[in-house]
C-alpha positions in Angstrom: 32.0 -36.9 -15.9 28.4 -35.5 -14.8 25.7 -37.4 -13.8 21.7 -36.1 -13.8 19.8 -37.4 -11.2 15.5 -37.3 -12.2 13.7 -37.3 -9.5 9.7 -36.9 -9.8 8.2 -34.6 -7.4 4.6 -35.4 -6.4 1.9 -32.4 -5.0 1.6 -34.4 -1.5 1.8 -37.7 0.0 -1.2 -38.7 -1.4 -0.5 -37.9 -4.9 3.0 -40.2 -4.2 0.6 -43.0 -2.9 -1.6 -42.8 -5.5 1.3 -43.2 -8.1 2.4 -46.2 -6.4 -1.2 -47.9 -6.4 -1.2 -46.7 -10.1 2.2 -47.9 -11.2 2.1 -51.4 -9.6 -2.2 -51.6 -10.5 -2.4 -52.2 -6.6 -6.3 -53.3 -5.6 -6.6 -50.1 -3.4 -9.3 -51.5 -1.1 -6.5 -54.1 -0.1 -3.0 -52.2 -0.1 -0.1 -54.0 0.4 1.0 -52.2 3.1 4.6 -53.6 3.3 5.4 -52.9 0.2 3.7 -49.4 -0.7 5.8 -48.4 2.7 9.0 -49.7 1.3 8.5 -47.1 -1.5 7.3 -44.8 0.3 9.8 -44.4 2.7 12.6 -45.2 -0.2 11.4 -42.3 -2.0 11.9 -40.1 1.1 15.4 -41.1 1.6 16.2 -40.8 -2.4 14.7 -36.7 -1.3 17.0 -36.8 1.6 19.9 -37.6 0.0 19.5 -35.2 -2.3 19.3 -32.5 0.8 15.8 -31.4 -0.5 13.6 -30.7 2.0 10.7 -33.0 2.5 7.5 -31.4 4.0 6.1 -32.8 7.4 2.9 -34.1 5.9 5.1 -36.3 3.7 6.6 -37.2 7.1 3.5 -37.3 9.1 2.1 -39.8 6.2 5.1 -42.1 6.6 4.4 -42.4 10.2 1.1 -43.2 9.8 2.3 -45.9 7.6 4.8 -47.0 9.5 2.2 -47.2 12.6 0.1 -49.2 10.2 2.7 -51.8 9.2 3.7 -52.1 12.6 -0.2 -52.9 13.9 -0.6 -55.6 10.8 2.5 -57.7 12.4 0.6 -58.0 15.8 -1.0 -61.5 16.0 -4.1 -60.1 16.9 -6.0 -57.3 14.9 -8.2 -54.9 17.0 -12.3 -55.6 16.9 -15.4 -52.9 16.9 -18.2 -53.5 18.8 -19.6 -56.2 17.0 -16.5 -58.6 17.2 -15.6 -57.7 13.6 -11.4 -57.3 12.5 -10.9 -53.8 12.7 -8.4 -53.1 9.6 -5.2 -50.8 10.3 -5.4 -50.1 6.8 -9.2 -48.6 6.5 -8.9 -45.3 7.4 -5.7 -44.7 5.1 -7.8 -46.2 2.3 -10.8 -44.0 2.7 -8.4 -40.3 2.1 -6.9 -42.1 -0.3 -10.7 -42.6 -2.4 -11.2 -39.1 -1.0 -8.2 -37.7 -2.6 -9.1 -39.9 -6.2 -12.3 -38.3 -6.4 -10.6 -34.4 -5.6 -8.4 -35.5 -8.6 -10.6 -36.2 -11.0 -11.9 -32.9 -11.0 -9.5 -31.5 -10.2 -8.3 -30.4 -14.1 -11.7 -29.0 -14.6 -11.4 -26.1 -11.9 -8.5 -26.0 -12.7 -10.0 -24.8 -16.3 -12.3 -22.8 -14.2 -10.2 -20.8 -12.4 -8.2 -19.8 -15.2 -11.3 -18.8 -16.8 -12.1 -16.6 -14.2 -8.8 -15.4 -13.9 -9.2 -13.9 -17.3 -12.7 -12.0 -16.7 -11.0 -10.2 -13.8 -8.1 -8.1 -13.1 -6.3 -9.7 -10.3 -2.6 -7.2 -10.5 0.6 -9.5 -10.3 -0.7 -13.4 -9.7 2.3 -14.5 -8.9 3.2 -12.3 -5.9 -0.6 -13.1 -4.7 0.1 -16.6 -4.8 3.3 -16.2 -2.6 1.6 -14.3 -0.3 -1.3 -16.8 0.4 1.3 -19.6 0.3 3.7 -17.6 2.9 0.1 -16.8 5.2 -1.0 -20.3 5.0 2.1 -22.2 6.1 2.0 -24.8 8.8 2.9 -23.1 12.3 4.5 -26.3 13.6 7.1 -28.4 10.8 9.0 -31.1 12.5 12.2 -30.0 12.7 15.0 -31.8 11.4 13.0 -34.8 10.3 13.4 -36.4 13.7 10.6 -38.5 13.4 11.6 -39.8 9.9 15.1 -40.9 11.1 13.5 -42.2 14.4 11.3 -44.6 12.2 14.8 -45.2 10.4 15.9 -46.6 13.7 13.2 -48.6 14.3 13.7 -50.5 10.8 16.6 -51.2 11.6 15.9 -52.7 14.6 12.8 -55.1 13.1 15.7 -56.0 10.5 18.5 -57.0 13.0 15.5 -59.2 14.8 14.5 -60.3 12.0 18.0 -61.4 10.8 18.6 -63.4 13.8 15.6 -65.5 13.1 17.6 -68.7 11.8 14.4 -70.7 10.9 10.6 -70.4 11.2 8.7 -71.0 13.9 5.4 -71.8 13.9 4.4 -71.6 17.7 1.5 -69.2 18.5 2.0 -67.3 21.4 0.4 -65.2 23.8 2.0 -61.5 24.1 1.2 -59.9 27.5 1.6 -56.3 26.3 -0.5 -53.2 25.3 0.9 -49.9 24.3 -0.4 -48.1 28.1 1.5 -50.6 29.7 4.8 -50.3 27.8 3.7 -46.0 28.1 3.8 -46.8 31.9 6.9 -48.8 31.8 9.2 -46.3 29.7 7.7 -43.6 32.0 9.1 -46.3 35.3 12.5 -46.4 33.4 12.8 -42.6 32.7 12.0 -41.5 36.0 14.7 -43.7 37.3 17.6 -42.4 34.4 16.6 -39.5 33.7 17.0 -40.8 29.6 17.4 -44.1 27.9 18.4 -45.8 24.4 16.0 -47.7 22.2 18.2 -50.4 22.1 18.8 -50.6 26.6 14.4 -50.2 26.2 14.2 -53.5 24.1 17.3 -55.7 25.7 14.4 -56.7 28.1 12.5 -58.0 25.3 13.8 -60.9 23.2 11.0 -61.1 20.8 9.5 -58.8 17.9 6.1 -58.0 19.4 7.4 -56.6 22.3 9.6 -54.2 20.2 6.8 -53.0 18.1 4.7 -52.2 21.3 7.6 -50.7 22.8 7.8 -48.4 19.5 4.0 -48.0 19.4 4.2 -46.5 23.1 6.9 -44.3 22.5 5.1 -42.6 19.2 2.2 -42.5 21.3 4.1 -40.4 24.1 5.5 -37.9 21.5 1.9 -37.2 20.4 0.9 -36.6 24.3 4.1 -34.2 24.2 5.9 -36.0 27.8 9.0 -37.2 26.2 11.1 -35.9 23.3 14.1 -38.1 21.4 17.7 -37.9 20.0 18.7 -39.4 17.2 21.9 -41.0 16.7 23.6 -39.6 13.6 24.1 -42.5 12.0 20.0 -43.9 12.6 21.5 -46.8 14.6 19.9 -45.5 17.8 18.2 -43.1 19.9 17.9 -41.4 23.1 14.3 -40.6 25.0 14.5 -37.9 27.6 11.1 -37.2 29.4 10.2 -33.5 30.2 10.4 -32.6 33.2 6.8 -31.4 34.2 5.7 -35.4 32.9 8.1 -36.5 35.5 6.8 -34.3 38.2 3.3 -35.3 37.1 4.4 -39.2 37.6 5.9 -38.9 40.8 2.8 -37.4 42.1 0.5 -39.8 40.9 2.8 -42.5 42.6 3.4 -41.0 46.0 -0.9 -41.0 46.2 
């Protein structure tokens, strides 16, 4: 017995978000960011599974998302200058009007260029068209979709918290973090262990907010290039190891 598997492939992250707007006739000036990550992120581990590779602005997208989804369950949104809610969601939506518009014209150059195509002798398009794609590849892919399987891990661990939640609570409460703090505090830990696990980071913290900014910080450090991970193979953990010229840096900083 055989079994075909359809899966539909999408021109970019964009085009996937897009479809999912589409599809579920989503107000696109108020995503719902929970769920349009959900299938995001599903449709990225249905391309996994399938061991096809999966570009790194698909995965540079889904961190963005996931860094998204993770600022909309903080109690407090950020403000601008005039006191006004700064949405996590705002900057997403304006590529995502950007990339509507390129798509709606997108079939009329398309008509264009084969127009012009025709006019002119151009030799074998093909073999053109894999040499501009070979000369205009990305330098820098991240490499064995660490950062996908290190948001893995953190879903997980929002899930088991959430899990353990018997009933609601209702309290509102004051969080005392911010993402240089928890920066400063992994960088305390790792110059102490060398490394440490996600899940030894967060046993200090018994709620979700701490967690997320815990997370937040340790995204934010692998952007600044001072720490790097290793994920478990089986996404139910990781390890953070700092470079070694960040942990010279920080031990200079704290003996002046």
């Amino acid at each position: 017995m055989s079994f075909e598997i359809k899966l539909s492939l999408f021109e970019g992250p964009f085009d996937l978000l897009l479809f999912f707007i589409e599809r579920d006739e989503l107000d696109i000036h108020d995503i719902p960011i929970y769920k349009i990550t959900n299938d995001f992120m599903a449709y990225i581990a249905r391309l996994e599974k399938l061991n096809m590779d999966v570009a790194s602005e698909f995965i540079l997208t889904a961190a963005t998302l996931m860094r998204i989804k993770a600022k909309m369950l903080l109690p407090r949104l950020e403000k601008d200058e005039q006191g006004n809610d700064i949405d996590p969601r705002k900057e997403l939506v304006q590529h995502l009007l950007e990339y509507k518009k390129y798509k709606a014209v997108i079939g009329d150059l398309a008509v264009m260029e084969e127009r012009r195509l025709l006019q002119e002798g151009r030799g074998n398009i093909e073999d053109e068209l894999q040499l501009v794609a070979k000369k205009s590849k990305l330098d820098y892919e991240l490499q064995d979709l660490s950062l996908y399987k290190l948001m893995r891990v953190f879903e997980k661990a929002i899930n088991r918290y959430e899990e353990e939640q018997d009933r609601p609570k209702h309290t509102v409460y004051t969080y005392p973090y911010t993402i240089e703090q928890q920066r400063d505090f992994i960088q305390t830990k790792l110059q102490a262990a060398g490394s440490i696990t996600f899940t030894e980071l967060i046993t200090a913290y018994p709620d979700k907010i701490g967690i997320i900014f815990n997370f937040l910080a340790i995204l934010d450090m692998l952007q600044l290039q001072v720490i790097s991970v290793i994920i478990d193979e089986g996404f139910n953990n990781f390890r953070i190891k700092a470079f070694e010229e960040s942990l010279q840096v920080a031990s200079t900083n704290g003996s002046e």
